[in-house]
ZALOSE-153278 format. One line per field, with one value per residue (C-alpha): residue in one letter; x negated, y, z negated. Coordinates in steps of 0.25 Angstrom, whole numbers, plus 5000, padded with zeros to 4 digits. Each point is the difference from the previous one (the first is absolute). Last residue first. Example, Ala and Ser with C-alpha at 12.3 -4.5 7.8 and 13.67 -1.06 7.14 Angstrom:
2
type = [S|A]
x = [4945|5006]
y = [4996|4986]
z = [4971|4998]
//
This chain:
451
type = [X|X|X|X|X|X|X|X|X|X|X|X|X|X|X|X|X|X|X|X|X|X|X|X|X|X|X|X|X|X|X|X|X|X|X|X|X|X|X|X|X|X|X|X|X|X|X|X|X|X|X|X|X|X|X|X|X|X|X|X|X|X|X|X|X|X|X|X|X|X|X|X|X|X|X|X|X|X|X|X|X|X|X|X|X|X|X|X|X|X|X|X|X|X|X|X|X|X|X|X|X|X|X|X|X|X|X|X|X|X|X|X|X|X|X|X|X|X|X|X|X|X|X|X|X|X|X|X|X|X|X|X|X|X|X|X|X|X|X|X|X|X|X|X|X|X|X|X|X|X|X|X|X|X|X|X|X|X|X|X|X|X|X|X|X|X|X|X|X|X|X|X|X|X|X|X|X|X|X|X|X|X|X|X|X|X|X|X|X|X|X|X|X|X|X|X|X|X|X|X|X|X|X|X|X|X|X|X|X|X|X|X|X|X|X|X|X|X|X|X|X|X|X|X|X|X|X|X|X|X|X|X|X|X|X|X|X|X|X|X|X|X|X|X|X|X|X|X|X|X|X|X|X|X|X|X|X|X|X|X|X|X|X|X|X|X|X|X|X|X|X|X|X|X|X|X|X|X|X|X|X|X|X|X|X|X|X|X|X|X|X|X|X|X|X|X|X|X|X|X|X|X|X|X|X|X|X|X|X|X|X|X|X|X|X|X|X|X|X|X|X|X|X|X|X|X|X|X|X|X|X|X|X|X|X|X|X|X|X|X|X|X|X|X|X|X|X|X|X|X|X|X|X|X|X|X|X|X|X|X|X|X|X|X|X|X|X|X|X|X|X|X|X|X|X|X|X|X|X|X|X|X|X|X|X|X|X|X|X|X|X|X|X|X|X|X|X|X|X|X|X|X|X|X|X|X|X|X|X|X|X|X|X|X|X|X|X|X|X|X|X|X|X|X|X|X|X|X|X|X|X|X|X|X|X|X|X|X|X|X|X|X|X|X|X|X|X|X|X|X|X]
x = [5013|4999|5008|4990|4990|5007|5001|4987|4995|5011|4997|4990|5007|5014|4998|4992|5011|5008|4995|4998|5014|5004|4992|5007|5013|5014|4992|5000|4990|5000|4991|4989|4996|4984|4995|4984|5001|5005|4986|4990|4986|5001|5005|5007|5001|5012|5013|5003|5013|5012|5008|4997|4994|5009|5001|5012|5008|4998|5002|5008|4997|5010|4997|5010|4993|4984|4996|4989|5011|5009|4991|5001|4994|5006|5004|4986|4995|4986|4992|4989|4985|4992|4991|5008|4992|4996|5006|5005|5013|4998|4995|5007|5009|5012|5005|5010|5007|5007|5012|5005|5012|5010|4986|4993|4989|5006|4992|5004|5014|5005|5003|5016|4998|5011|4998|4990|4999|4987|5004|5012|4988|4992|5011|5004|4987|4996|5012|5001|5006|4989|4995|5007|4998|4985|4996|5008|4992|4987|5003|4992|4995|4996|5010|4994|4990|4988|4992|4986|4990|5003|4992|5002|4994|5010|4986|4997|5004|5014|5000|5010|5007|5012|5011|5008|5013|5001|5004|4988|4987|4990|4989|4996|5014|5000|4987|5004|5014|4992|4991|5014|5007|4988|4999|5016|4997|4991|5009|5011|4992|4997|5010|5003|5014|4997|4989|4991|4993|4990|4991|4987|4988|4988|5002|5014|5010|5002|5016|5005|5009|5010|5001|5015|5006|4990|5006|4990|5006|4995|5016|5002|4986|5006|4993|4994|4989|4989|4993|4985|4991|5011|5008|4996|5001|5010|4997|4998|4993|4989|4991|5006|4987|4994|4987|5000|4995|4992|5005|4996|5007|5005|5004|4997|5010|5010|4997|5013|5009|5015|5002|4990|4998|5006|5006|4997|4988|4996|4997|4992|4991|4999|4996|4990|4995|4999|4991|4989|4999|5000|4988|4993|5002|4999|4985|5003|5006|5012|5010|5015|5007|5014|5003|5017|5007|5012|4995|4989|4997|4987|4998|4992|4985|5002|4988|4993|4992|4996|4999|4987|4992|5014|5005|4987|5000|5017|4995|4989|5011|5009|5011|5001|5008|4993|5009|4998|5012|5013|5006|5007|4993|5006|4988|4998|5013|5001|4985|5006|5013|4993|4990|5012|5005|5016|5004|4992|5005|5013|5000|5004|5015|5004|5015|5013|5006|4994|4998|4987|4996|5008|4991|4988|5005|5004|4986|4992|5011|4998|4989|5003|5015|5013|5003|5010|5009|5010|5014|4995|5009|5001|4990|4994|4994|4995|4992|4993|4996|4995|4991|4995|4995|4995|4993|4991|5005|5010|5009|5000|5014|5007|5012|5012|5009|5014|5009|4992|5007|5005|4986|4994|5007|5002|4987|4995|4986|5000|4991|5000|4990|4991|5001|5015|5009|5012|5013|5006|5014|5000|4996|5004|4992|4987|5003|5006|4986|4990|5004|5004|4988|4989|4994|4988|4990|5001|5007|5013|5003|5013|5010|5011|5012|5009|5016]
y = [5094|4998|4987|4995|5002|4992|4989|5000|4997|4991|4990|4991|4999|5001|4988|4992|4996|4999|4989|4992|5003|4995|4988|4998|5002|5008|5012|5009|5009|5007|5012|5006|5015|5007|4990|5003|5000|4984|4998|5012|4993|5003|5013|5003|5014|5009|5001|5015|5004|5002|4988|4995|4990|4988|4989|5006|5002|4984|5001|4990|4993|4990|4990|4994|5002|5004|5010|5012|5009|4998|5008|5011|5009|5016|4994|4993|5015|5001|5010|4993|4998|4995|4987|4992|4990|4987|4989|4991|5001|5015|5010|5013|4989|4994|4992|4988|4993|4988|4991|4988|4994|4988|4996|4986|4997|4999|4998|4986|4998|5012|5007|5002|5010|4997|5013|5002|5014|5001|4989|5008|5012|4990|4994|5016|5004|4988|5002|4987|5000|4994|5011|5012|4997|4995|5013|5008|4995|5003|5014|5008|4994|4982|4996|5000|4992|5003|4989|5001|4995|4986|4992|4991|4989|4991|5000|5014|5012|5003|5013|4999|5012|4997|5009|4996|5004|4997|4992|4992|4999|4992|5005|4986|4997|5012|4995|4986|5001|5010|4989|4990|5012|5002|4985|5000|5011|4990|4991|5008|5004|5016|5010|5005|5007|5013|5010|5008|5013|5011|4993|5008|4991|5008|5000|4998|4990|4989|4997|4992|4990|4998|4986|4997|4997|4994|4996|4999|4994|5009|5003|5005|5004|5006|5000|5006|4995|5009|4997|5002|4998|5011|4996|5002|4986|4990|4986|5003|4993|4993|5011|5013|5003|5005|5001|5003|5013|4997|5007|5014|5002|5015|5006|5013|5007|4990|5009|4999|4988|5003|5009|4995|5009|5004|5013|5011|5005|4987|4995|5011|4996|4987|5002|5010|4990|4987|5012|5001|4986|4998|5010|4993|4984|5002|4999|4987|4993|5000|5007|5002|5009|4999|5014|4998|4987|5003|4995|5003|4992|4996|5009|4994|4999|4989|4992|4997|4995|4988|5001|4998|5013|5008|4997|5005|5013|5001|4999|5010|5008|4999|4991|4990|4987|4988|4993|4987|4999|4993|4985|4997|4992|5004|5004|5007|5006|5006|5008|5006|5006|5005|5007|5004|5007|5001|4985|4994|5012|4994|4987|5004|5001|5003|5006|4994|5007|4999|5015|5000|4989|5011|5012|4991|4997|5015|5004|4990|5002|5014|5003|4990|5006|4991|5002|4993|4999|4992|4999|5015|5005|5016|5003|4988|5000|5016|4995|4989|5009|5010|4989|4993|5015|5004|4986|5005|5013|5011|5006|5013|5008|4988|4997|4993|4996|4994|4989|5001|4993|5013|5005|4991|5004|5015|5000|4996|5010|5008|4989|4996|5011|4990|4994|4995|4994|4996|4993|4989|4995|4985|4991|5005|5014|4992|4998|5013|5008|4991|5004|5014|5000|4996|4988|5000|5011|5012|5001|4997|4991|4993|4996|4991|5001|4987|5003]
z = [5109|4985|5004|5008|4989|4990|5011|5003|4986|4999|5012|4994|4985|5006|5011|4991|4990|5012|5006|4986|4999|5014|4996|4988|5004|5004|4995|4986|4995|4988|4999|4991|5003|5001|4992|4999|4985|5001|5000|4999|5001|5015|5000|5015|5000|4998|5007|5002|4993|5005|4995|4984|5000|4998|4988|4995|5012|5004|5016|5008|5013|5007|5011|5009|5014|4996|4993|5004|5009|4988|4991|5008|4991|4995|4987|4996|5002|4993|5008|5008|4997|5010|5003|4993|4990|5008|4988|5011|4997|5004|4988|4996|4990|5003|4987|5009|4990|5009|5003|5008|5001|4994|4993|4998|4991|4987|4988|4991|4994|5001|4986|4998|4987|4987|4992|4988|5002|5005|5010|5006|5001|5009|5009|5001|5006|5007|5007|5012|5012|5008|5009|4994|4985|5003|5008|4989|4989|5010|5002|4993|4988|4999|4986|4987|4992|5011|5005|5006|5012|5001|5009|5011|5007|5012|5008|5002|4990|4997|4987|4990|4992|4991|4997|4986|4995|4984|4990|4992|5005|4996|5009|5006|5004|5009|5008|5000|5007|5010|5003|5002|5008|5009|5003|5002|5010|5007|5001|5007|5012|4998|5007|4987|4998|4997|5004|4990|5010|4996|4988|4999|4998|5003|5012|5005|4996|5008|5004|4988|4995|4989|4995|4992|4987|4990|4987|4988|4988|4987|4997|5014|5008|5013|5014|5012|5006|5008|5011|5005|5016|5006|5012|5012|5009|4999|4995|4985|4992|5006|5003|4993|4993|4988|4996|4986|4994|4989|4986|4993|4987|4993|4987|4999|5006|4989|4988|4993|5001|5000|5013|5010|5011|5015|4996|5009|4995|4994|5015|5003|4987|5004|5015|4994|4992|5009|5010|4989|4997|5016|5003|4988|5005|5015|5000|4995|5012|5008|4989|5002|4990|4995|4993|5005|5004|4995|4986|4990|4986|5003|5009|5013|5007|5012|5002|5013|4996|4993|4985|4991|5005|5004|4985|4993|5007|4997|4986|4998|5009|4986|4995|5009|4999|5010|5012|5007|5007|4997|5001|4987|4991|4986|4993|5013|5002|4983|5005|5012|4993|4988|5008|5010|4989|5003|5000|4991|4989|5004|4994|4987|5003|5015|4993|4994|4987|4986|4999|4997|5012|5009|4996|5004|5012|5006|4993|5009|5013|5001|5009|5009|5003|5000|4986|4992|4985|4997|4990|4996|4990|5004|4989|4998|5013|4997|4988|5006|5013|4991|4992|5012|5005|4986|5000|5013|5007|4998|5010|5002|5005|4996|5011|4993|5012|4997|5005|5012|5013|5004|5000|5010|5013|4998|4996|5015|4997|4988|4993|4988|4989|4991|4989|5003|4990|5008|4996|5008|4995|5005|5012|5012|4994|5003|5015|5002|4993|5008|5014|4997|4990|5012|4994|4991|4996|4993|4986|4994|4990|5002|4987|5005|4993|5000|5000]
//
C-alpha cells in the first residue's frame, strides 16, 4: 500500500475534510510541527496511520532534513502539505527524496518579490509594484507609485499585516502598524517555516482599480477571483473559478462562492491569464490558488498564486459543486498514479457552495456596534437561509463560545475570523442571498439569543 507522508502545520483544509481525502489514497502518516486540533478528531484521526507530533519543530535546513529523515523511516511513496507556511521545506524535502514535489519553482511562489519580478519578465498582467526593505524605501515608492498602494509581507498569507496607504504621510504610522500585524501573526503561527528572516522582507504595489463592469451581470459580488488548479508533471490544469463577495476594508476575505455566475468567455479569459501566471513560476506538482483582479474593459490583473490548494473551504467548494477532489486528484499525482484532468476549467456546478469567514463587521465592512457573547450554537441560523439552504460550522476555525467578540482590526486579516462556515443553496443567487443574510443579521442574531 502507498504511505503518504503529511506535514502538519496551520493552514489549509479543515483535517476532517482533508485527512479522508488523502487517506483514500494510501497509509497516511502524520508529522506535525505544531499541536492538531482537538476539535472533530474523532473524524480525522481514524484516517492517520500514525501521528508523530514534535514538541519544537526546527526551521530552515534542519526542518527539510527532519522531514527527509522521517519519510525514509516509514517509506514515504509522497510526501504533502496543504499549509502556506510549509510548502518551501515540504518541496525541498521532496526534491531530496527523488519523489514528486513543486520543484524549483517554489521560491516564486512564496516570496512575492520573487513572484512579481518572474510575471513581468514574463508579461503577465500585474501592478506596478517596488520591494521595500526600510521606510526610506517605502518614501521612495509613494513618490514614484501612484497611490493608493497596499503595504504587504512578502512572504505573508491570510490576508494579515496588509496596509493601505493614500499618501506619504501614511508611510511611518504604516511601517510601524505592518510590524505589529507581523508579529501577531507569529504568535499564532502564521510564518515562514524554511526561509529565516521573512518579517523583514516586504513590497508595496499600486492598488488597481478593479471593477465588476462587464463581467458580471448581476450585482455584489467582489471586484477579484480566484482560480483553482493543479500543476501535474510541469502542466498547469485549472479546475474551476471561485468567486467572491467584496471583502472588507482593508482587504479582508469574508465569503468565496461556487459556481461563477460570470458569462463563460470571460472565465475562459481568466483561466488563459491564470494559465500564464503559473507557467511563469516553473512549477512542477503541486495545487495552486490564483488571485486575479476585473477591472473595466475586459482588463485584469493578477495579484498572486500560491503552490497549494485555496485553505478553508475552497477544495471542498469545488468537490461539492462539480464533483471534483482536488485533494485526492493531487495526492494520486504525487504518487505517479493515472489522474482524469478536465479538459479545460469547468464552469457549471450541480449546486452551489461558499466559505462564509464572519467577522464583527457587516458585508459592508461597518464594524458592529456591540460586543455580544460568542454563541454560534444558541443562533437561529435557519431564520437567515433561504428554503433548501444548509449551514455548517468548521470546529477548528471557531472562537471559542463565551467570550466577548473582540474589535474589528483592520489590518488583522483573517485575525478578525470569528467562525468559518459552509454554505449550501439550491443556486447561485440563493447563495449570494444568503451569504449576506448571516454577515448582516448575525450581530443581531447572536444578541437575540443572549436574550
Amino acid at each position: 500500500m502507498n504511505r503518504i507522508l503529511y506535514v502538519y502545520v496551520k493552514g489549509g483544509a479543515p483535517l476532517e475534510y482533508a485527512f479522508p481525502r488523502i487517506a483514500a489514497c494510501g497509509e497516511l502518516h502524520v508529522l506535525a510541527l505544531a499541536p492538531l486540533p482537538t476539535t472533530a478528531e474523532e473524524v480525522w484521526r481514524p484516517s492517520c496511520t500514525s501521528i508523530e507530533l514534535l514538541s519544537e519543530a526546527p526551521r530552515g535546513d534542519e526542518l527539510v532534513e527532519l522531514i527527509v529523515e522521517y519519510a525514509k523511516a516509514i517509506g514515504a511513496d509522497a510526501v504533502l502539505t496543504l499549509s502556506e507556511f510549509a510548502v518551501l521545506a515540504v518541496a525541498h524535502a521532496a526534491s531530496r527524496l527523488g519523489l514528486a514535489g513543486a520543484g524549483e519553482g517554489i521560491i516564486r511562489a512564496r516570496d512575492k518579490r520573487l513572484m512579481r519580478e518572474a510575471w513581468a519578465a514574463a508579461g503577465v498582467p500585474i501592478p506596478r509594484f517596488r520591494r521595500v526593505d526600510g521606510l526610506a524605501d517605502l518614501d521612495a515608492a509613494l513618490a514614484e507609485l501612484t497611490p493608493p498602494l497596499l503595504l504587504k509581507p512578502a512572504w505573508g498569507a491570510g490576508s494579515v499585516a496588509q496596509i493601505v496607504l493614500a499618501s506619504a504621510a501614511d508611510a511611518a504610522p504604516a511601517w510601524t502598524e505592518i510590524e505589529r500585524g507581523l508579529q501577531a501573526g507569529s504568535r499564532v503561527g502564521m510564518n515562514e517555516l524554511y526561509a529565516a528572516d521573512t518579517d523583514r522582507d516586504r513590497l508595496v504595489e499600486e492598488i488597481a482599480e478593479g471593477s465588476t463592469e462587464g463581467w458580471y451581470r448581476e450585482p455584489g459580488y467582489g471586484d477579484y477571483v480566484s482560480v483553482e488548479g493543479i500543476v501535474a508533471d510541469g502542466v498547469y490544469r485549472p479546475l474551476a473559478i471561485t468567486a467572491k463577495l467584496p471583502t472588507v476594508p482593508s482587504f479582508v476575505e469574508v465569503a468565496s462562492t461556487s459556481p461563477s455566475v460570470m458569462p463563460v468567455p470571460l472565465q475562459r479569459r481568466i483561466e488563459e491569464v491564470s494559465r500564464q501566471a503559473v507557467d511563469a513560476l516553473g512549477l512542477e506538482n503541486c495545487g495552486t490558488h490564483t488571485e486575479l483582479k476585473l477591472m473595466k474593459n475586459g482588463e485584469l490583473v493578477v495579484i498572486e498564486t500560491a503552490a497549494r490548494f485555496g485553505g478553508l473551504l475552497t477544495t471542498r467548494q469545488v468537490h461539492e459543486v462539480f464533483g471534483l477532489d482536488p485533494i485526492g486528484m493531487l495526492v494520486r499525482q504525487l504518487l505517479g498514479e493515472r489522474v482524469e484532468f478536465p479538459g479545460a476549467m469547468l464552469t457549471d456546478g450541480v449546486r452551489a457552495a461558499a466559505s462564509v469567514a464572519v467577522v464583527p463587521a457587516d458585508a459592508a465592512g461597518v464594524p458592529w456596534r456591540t460586543r455580544p457573547v460568542w454563541n454560534p450554537q444558541a443562533v437561529d441560523w435557519q431564520s437567515l437561509l433561504s428554503p433548501g439552504s444548509t449551514i455548517e460550522a468548521v470546529p477548528a476555525l471557531a472562537m471559542p463560545a463565551g467570550q466577548r467578540v473582540p474589535a474589528f482590526d483592520p489590518s488583522a486579516g483573517s485575525r478578525n475570523w470569528l467562525g468559518v462556515y459552509l454554505l449550501s443553496a439550491v443556486d447561485a443567487a440563493t447563495l449570494h442571498r444568503d451569504c449576506n443574510a448571516v454577515l448582516n443579521g448575525l450581530e443581531a442574531a447572536l444578541q437575540r439569543a443572549a436574550g
